[in-house]
ChimeraX commands (.cxc) that place a marker at each C-alpha (Angstrom):
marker #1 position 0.00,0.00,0.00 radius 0.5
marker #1 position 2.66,2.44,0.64 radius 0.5
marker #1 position 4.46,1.99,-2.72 radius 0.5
marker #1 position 0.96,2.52,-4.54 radius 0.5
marker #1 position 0.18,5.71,-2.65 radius 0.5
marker #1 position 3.37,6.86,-3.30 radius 0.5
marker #1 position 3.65,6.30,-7.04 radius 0.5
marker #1 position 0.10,7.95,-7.24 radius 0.5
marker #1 position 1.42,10.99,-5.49 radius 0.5
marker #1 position 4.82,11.38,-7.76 radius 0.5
marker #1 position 1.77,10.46,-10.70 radius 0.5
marker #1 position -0.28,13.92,-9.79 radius 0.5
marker #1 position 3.19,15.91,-8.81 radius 0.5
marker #1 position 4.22,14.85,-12.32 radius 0.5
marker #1 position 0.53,15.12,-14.59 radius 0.5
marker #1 position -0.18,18.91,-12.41 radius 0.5
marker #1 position 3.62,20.07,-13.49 radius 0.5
marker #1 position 2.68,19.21,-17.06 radius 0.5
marker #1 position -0.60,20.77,-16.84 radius 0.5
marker #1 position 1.07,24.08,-15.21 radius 0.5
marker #1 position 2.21,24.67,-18.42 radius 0.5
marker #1 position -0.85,24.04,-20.44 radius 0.5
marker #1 position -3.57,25.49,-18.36 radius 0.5
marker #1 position -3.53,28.23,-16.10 radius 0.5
marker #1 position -3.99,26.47,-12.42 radius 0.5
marker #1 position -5.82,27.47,-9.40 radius 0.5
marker #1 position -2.71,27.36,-7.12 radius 0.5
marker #1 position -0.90,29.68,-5.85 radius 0.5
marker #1 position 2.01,31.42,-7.37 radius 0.5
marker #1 position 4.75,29.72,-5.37 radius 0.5
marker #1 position 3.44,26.41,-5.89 radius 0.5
marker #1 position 3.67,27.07,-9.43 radius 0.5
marker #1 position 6.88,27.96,-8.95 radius 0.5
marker #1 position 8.48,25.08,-7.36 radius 0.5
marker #1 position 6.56,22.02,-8.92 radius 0.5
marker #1 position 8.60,22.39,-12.22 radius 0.5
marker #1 position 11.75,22.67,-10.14 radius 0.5
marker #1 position 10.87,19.49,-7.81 radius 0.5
marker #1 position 9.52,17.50,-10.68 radius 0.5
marker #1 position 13.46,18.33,-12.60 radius 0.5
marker #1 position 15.17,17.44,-9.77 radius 0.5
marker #1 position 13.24,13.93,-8.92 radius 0.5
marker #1 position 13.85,13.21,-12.61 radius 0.5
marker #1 position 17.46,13.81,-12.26 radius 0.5
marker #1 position 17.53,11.93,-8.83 radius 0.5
marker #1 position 15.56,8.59,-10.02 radius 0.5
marker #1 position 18.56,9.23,-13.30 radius 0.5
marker #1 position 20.94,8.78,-10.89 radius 0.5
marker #1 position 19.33,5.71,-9.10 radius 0.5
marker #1 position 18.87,4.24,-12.37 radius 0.5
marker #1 position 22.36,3.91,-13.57 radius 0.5
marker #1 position 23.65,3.32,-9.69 radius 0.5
marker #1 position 21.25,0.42,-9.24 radius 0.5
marker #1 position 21.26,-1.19,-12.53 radius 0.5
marker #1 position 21.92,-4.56,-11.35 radius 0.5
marker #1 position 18.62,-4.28,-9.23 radius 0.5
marker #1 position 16.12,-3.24,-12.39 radius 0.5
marker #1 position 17.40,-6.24,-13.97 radius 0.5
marker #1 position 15.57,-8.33,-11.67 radius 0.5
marker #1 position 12.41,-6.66,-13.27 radius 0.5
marker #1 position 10.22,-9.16,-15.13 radius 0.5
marker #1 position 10.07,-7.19,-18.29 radius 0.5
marker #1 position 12.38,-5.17,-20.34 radius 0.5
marker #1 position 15.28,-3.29,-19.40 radius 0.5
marker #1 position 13.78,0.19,-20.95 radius 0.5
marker #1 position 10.54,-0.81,-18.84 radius 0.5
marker #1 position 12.49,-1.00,-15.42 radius 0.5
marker #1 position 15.10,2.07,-16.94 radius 0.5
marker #1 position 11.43,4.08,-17.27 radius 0.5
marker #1 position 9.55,2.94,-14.26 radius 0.5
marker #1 position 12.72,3.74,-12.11 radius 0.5
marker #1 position 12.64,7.58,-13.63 radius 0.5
marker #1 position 9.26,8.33,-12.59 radius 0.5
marker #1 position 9.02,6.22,-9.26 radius 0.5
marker #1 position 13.02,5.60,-8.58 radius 0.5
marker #1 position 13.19,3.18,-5.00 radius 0.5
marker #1 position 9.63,2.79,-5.60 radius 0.5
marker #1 position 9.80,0.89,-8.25 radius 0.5
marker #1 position 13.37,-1.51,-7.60 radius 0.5
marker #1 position 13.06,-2.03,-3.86 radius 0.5
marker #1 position 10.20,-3.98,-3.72 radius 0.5
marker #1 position 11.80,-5.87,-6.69 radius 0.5
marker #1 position 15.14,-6.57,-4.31 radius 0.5
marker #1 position 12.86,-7.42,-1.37 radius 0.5
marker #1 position 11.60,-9.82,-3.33 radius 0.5
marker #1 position 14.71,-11.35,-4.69 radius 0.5
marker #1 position 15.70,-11.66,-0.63 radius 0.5
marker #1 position 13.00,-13.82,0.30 radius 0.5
marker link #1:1,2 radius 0.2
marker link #1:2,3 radius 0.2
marker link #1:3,4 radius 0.2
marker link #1:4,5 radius 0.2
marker link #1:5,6 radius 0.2
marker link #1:6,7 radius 0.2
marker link #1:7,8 radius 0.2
marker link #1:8,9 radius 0.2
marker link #1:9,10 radius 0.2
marker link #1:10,11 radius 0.2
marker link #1:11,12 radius 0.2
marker link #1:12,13 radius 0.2
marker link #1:13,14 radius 0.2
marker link #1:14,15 radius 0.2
marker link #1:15,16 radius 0.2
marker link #1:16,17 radius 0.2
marker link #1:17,18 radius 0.2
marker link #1:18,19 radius 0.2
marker link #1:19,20 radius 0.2
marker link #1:20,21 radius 0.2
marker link #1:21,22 radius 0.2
marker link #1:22,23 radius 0.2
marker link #1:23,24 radius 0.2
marker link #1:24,25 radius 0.2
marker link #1:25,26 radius 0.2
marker link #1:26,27 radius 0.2
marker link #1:27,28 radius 0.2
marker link #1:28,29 radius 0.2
marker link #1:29,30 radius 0.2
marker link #1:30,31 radius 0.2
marker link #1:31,32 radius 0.2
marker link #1:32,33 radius 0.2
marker link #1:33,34 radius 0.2
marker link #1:34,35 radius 0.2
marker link #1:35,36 radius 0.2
marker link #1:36,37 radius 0.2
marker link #1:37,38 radius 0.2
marker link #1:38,39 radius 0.2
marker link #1:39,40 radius 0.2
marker link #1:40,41 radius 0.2
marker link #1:41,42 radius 0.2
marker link #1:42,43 radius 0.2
marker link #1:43,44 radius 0.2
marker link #1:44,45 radius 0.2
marker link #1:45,46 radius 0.2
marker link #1:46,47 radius 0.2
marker link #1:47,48 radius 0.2
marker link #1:48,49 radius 0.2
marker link #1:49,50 radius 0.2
marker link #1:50,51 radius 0.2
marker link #1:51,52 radius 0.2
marker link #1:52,53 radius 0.2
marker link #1:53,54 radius 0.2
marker link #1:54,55 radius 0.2
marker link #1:55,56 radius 0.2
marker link #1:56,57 radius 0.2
marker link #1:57,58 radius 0.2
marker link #1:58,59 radius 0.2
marker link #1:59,60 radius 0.2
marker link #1:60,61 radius 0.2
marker link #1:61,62 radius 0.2
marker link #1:62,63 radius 0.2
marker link #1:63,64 radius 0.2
marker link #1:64,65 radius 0.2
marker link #1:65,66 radius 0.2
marker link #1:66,67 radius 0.2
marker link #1:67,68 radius 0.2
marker link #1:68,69 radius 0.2
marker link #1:69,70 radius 0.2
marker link #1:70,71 radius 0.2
marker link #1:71,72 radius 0.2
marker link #1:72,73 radius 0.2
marker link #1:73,74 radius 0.2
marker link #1:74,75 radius 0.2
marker link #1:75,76 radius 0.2
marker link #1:76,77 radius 0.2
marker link #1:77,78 radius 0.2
marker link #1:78,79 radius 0.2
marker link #1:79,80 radius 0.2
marker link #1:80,81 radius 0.2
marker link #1:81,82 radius 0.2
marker link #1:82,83 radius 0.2
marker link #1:83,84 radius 0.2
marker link #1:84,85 radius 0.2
marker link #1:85,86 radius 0.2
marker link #1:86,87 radius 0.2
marker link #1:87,88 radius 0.2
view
């Protein structure tokens, strides 16, 4: 349950960013400020994770660019539970 509430959150950070810069939102100004920047910097974080724990989205059942994607918009979200897994 946590992972699912969690990727649904980084989902609506992610989907409101993009829609900040189609439609004018009902937020305020500072909010609109910082979502782009948070969104960039989680994308350039869950980067990082990708190529540092490579070995771990191989354990993902599907293709590599799958995992490679699924790790840049959910990072740990997405390859922990994959290495729990691989524990038990």
């Amino acid at each position: 349950m946590f992972y699912a509430l969690n990727k649904l959150s980084l989902l609506g950070l992610y989907a409101a960013t993009i829609a900040s810069f189609i439609v004018a939102l009902p937020l305020p100004a500072q909010v609109l400020h910082w979502m782009p920047l948070i969104a960039g910097g989680l994308l350039v974080a869950h980067a990082l994770e990708a190529v540092i724990f490579s070995s771990k989205l191989a354990l993902h059942k599907g293709p590599m660019l799958d995992s490679v994607v699924l790790t840049l918009l959910f990072g740990f979200l997405h390859w922990k539970p994959l290495s729990d897994a691989r524990r038990t």
